[in-house]
VMD Tcl script that draws the C-alpha trace (Angstrom):
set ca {
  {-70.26 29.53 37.13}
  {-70.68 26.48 39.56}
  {-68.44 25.88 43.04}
  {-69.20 22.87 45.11}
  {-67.91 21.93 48.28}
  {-68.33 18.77 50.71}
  {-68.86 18.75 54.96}
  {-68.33 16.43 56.99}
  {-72.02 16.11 58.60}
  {-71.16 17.78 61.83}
  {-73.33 20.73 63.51}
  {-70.00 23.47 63.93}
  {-70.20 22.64 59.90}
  {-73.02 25.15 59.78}
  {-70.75 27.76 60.44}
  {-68.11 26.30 57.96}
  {-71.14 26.61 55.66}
  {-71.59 30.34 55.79}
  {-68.40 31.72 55.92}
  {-67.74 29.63 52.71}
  {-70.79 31.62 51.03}
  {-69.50 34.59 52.56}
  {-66.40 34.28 51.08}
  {-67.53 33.14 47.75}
  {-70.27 35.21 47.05}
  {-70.57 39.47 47.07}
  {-71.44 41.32 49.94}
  {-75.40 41.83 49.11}
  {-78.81 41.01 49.80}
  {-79.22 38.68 47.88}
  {-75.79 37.15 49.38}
  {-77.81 37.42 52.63}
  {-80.93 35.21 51.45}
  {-78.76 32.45 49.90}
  {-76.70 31.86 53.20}
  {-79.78 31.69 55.10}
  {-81.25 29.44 52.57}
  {-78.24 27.17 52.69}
  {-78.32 27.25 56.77}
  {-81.59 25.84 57.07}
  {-81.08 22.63 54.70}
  {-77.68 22.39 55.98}
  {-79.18 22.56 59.40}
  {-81.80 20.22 57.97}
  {-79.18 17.31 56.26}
  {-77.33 16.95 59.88}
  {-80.30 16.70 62.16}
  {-82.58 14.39 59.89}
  {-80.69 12.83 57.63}
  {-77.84 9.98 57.46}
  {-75.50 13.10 56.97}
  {-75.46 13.35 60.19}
  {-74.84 10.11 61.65}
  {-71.10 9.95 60.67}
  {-71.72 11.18 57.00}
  {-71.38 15.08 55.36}
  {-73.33 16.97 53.28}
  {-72.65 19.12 50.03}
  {-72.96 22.41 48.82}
  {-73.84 23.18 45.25}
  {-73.86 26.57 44.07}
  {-74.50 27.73 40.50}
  {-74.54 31.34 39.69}
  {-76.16 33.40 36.51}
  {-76.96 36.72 35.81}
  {-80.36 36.74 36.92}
  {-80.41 33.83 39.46}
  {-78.46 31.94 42.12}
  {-79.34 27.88 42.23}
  {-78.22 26.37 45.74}
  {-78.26 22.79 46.34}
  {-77.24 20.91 49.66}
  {-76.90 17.06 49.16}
  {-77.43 14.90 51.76}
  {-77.22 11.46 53.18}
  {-80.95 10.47 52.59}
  {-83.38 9.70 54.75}
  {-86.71 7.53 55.17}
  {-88.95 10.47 55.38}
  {-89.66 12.81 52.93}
  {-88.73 16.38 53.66}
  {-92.17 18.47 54.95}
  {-93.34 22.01 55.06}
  {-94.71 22.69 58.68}
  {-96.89 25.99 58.44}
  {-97.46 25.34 62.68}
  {-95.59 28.01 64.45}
  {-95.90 25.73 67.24}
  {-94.41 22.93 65.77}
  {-90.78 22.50 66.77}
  {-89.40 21.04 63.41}
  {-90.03 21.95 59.62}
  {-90.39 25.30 59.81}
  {-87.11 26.42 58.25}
  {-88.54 25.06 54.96}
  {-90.96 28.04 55.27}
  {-87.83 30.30 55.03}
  {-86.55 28.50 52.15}
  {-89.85 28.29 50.26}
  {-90.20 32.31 50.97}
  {-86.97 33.01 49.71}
  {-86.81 30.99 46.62}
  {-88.55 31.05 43.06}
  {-88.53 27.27 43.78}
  {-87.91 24.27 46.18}
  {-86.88 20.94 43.89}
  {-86.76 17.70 46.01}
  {-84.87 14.53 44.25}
  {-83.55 11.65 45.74}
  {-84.18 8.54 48.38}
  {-83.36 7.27 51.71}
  {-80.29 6.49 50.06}
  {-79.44 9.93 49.06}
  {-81.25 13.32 47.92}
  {-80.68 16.75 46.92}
  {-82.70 19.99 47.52}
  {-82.50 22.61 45.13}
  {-83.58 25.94 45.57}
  {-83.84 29.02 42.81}
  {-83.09 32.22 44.55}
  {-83.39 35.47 42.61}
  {-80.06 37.46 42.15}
  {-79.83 40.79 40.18}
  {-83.52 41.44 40.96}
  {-82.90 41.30 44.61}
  {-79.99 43.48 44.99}
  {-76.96 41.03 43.88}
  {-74.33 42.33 41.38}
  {-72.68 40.48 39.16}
  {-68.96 38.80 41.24}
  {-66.77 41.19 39.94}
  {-63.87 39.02 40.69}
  {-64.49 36.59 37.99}
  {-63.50 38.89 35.68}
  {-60.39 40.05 37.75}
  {-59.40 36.30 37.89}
  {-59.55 35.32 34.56}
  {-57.59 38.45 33.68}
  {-54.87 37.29 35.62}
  {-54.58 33.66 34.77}
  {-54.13 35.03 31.43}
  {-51.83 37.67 32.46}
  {-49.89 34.96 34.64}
  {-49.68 32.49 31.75}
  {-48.61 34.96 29.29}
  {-46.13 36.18 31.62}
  {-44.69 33.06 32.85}
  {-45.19 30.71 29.66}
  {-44.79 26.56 30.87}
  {-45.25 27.50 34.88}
  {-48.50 25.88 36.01}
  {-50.55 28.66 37.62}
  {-54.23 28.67 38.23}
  {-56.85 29.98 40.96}
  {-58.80 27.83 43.34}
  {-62.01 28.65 43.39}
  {-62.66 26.96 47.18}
  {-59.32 28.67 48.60}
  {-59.32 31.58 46.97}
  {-55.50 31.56 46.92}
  {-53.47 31.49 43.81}
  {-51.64 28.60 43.28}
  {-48.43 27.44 40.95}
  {-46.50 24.38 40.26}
  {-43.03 23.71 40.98}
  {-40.65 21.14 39.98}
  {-38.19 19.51 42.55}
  {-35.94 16.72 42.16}
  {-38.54 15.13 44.64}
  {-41.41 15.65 42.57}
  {-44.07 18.49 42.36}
  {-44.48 20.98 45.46}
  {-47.50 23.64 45.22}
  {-46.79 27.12 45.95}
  {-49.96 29.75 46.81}
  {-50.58 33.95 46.86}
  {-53.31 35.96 47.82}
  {-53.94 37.52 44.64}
  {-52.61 37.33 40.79}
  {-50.56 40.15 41.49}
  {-48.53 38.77 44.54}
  {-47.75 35.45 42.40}
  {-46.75 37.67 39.47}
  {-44.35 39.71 41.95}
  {-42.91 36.82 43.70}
  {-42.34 35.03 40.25}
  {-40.68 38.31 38.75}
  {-38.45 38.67 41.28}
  {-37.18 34.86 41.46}
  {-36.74 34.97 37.48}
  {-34.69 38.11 37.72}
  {-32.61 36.79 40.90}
  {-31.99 33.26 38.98}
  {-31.81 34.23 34.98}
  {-33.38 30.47 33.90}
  {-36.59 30.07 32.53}
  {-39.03 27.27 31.50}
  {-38.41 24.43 33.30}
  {-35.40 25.40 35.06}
  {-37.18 28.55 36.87}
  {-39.46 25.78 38.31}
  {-36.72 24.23 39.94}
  {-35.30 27.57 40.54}
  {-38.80 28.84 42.65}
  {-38.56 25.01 44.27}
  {-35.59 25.61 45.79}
  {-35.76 29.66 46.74}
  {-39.24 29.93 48.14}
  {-40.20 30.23 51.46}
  {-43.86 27.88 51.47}
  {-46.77 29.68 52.92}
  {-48.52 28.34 55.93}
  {-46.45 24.93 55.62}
  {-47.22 23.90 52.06}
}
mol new
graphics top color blue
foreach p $ca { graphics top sphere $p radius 0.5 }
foreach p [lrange $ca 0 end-1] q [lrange $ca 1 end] { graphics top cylinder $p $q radius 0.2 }
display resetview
């Protein structure tokens, strides 16, 4: 499983940064090492590198049974990133962190653009297996099987469920908080207006009351 996400290069990012992972990711230790892992080259990308000097910064994060790969992209800079074992030096020593959490630090890239990679361990340090993937793919197939030709899928950054309606103005996106909310809210327009296909889309267009605006 991979989820990536993009910041603008800003310091209150940082925050952005973590409660993204926190919402993402299982409530673990392991949970706990990769956020401070990502906060440090995070941290790093907007102080040192073009990132943050009206650029952003990404967030990579691939997940396996056995181990977590984070990457932050950055902006680039002319210096390479450095390891400062000095505890009175005043920068560099966040890579320590990193290094002592992670199986391994990969560095790639130029002043025009790099990427750090770090290999956290998952399982073996506490981290279960996200349960919800599971749960999510049961319900897109539950949703799909339910409501045959009525675009519905989850999104993975907003962890809202979304579905696609049809208007006589062209497409409009509906959301829910979980499978079963969308399934519930779709139910109960199909058995209020008895169409289906493409004329319940137009039916849910015109009945629904859009959540926060959309």
């Amino acid at each position: 499983m991979r989820w990536r996400r993009h910041f603008p290069g800003e310091p209150v990012q940082l925050r952005a940064t973590r409660k993204w992972l926190e919402d993402l990711l299982p409530p673990c230790t392991a949970r706990a090492d990769v956020i401070a892992v990502a906060s440090e080259l995070a941290a790093n990308a907007v102080r040192h590198t073009a990132s943050g000097r009206g650029g952003q910064f990404s967030v990579e994060v691939a997940w396996s049974a056995e181990t977590l790969r984070l990457t932050v992209g950055d902006g680039g800079a002319p210096t390479w990133p450095v390891v400062v074992e000095e505890p009175d030096e005043e920068h560099g020593r966040g890579l320590l962190l990193v290094q002592a959490l992670s199986q391994a630090v990969d560095v790639f890239g130029d002043a025009s653009g790099r990427l750090v990679a770090a290999r956290l361990p998952w399982a073996a340090n506490g981290g279960p297996a996200p349960d919800f993937q599971h749960e999510t793919y049961a319900g897109i197939a539950s949703l799909q099987a339910s409501f045959p030709g009525m675009p519905v899928w989850f999104g993975w950054a907003s962890r809202q469920w979304w579905a696609m309606t049809e208007t006589a103005n062209g497409d409009r996106l509906m959301c829910a908080r979980s499978a079963a909310e969308m399934a519930a809210l779709l139910a109960r327009l199909r058995e209020a207006i008895p169409f289906g296909g493409r004329d319940l889309r137009h039916a849910v267009a015109a009945s629904m009351p859009m959540r926060n605006g959309r």
